[in-house]
C-alpha positions as CSV (number, residue, x, y, z in Angstrom):
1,X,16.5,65.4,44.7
2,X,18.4,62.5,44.8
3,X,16.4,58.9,44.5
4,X,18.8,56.5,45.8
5,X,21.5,55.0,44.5
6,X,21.7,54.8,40.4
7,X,25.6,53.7,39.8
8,X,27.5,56.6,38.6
9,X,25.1,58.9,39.7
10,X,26.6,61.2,42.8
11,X,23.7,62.5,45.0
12,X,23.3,66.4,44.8
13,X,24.5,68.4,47.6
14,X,21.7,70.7,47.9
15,X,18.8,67.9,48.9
16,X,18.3,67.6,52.2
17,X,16.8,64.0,52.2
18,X,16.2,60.8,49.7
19,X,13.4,60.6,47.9
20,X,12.5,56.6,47.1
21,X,10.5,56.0,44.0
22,X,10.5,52.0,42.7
23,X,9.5,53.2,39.6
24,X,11.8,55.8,38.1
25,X,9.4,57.1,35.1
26,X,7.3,58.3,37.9
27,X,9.9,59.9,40.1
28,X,11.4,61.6,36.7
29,X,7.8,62.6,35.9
30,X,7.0,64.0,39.6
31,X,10.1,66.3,39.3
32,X,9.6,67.8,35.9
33,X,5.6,68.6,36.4
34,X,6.5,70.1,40.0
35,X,9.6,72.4,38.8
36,X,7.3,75.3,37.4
37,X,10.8,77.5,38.4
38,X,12.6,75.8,35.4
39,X,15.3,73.3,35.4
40,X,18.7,73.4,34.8
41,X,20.4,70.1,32.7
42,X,23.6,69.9,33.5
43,X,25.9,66.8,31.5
44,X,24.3,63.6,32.3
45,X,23.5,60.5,30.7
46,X,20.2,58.7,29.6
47,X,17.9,59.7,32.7
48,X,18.6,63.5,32.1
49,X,18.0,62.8,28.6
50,X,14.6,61.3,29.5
51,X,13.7,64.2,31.9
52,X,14.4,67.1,28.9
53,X,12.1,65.0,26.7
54,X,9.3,64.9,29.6
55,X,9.9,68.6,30.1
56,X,9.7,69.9,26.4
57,X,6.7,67.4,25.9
58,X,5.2,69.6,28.7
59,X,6.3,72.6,28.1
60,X,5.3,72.5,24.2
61,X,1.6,71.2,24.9
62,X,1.8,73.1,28.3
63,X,0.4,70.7,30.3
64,X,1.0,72.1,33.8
65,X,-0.8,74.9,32.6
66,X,2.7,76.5,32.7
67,X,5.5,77.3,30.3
68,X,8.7,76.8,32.2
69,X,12.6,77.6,31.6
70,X,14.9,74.9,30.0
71,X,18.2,76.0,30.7
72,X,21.2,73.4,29.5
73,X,24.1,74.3,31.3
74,X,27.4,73.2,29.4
75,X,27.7,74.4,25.6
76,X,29.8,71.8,24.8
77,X,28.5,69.1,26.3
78,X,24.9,69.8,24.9
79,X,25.9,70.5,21.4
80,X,28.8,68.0,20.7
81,X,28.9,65.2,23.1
82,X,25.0,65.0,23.4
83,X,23.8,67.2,20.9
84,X,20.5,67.6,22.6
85,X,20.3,71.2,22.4
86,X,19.9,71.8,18.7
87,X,17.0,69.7,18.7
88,X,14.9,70.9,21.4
89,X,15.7,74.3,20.1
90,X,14.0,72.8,17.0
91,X,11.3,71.5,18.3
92,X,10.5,74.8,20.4
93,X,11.1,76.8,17.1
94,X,7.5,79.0,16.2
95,X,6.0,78.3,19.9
96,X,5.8,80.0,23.0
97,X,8.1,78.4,24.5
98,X,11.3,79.0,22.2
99,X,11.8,82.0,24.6
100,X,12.3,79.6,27.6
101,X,15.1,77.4,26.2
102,X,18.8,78.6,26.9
103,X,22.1,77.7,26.7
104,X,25.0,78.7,29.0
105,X,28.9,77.6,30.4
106,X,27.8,80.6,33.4
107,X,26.4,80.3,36.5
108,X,25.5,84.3,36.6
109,X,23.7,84.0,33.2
110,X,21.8,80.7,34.9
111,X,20.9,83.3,37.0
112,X,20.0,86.3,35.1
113,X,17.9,83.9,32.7
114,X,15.4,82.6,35.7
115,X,14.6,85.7,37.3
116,X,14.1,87.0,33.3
117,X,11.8,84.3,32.7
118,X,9.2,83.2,35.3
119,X,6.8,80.5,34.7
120,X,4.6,81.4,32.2
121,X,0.6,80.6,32.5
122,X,-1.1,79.5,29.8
């Protein structure tokens, strides 16, 4: 959903409308709690960053009520430009949710991975 204009930020293709939030911790909040389907992070800069905190934060204390799939699409990019991936790997490491966090350069294994891994209630 894109949520107006941020700078370098290209609006997505698939959305259908604008969603305007003044305050973007809320909007980033509203779109993590409400994607129980799982996200996908593909390369981005500190917002995306922000959002895959928000999202292992709730999938680790599952406070949706739901454990939901992380996948980070772009190997490189998530282990060497932003090494992200290692650490939320870390930090999912013994829980529940270890099984939900992926990493992939495919679109078919984006795929495979969400209808292999529904949201799960806890």
């Amino acid at each position: 959903m894109p949520t107006w204009l941020y700078g370098d930020e290209l609006p997505t293709p698939l959305a259908h409308g604008i969603a305007k939030y003044f305050s973007n911790s809320l909007r980033e909040e509203s779109l993590v709690t409400i994607a129980l389907g799982g996200i996908i992070f593909t390369p981005g800069s500190v917002g995306t960053i922000q959002e895959i905190f928000q999202d292992v934060a709730q999938n680790h204390d599952a406070t949706p009520g739901m454990i939901s799939p992380m996948i980070f699409f772009g190997s490189d990019f998530w282990t060497k430009e932003r090494p992200v991936y290692p650490l939320v790997k870390d930090l999912a490491n013994g829980r529940t949710f270890d099984a939900f966090v992926t990493i992939t350069d495919s679109t078919d294994e984006v795929i495979s991975f969400l209808k292999s891994h529904p949201p799960l209630p806890v």
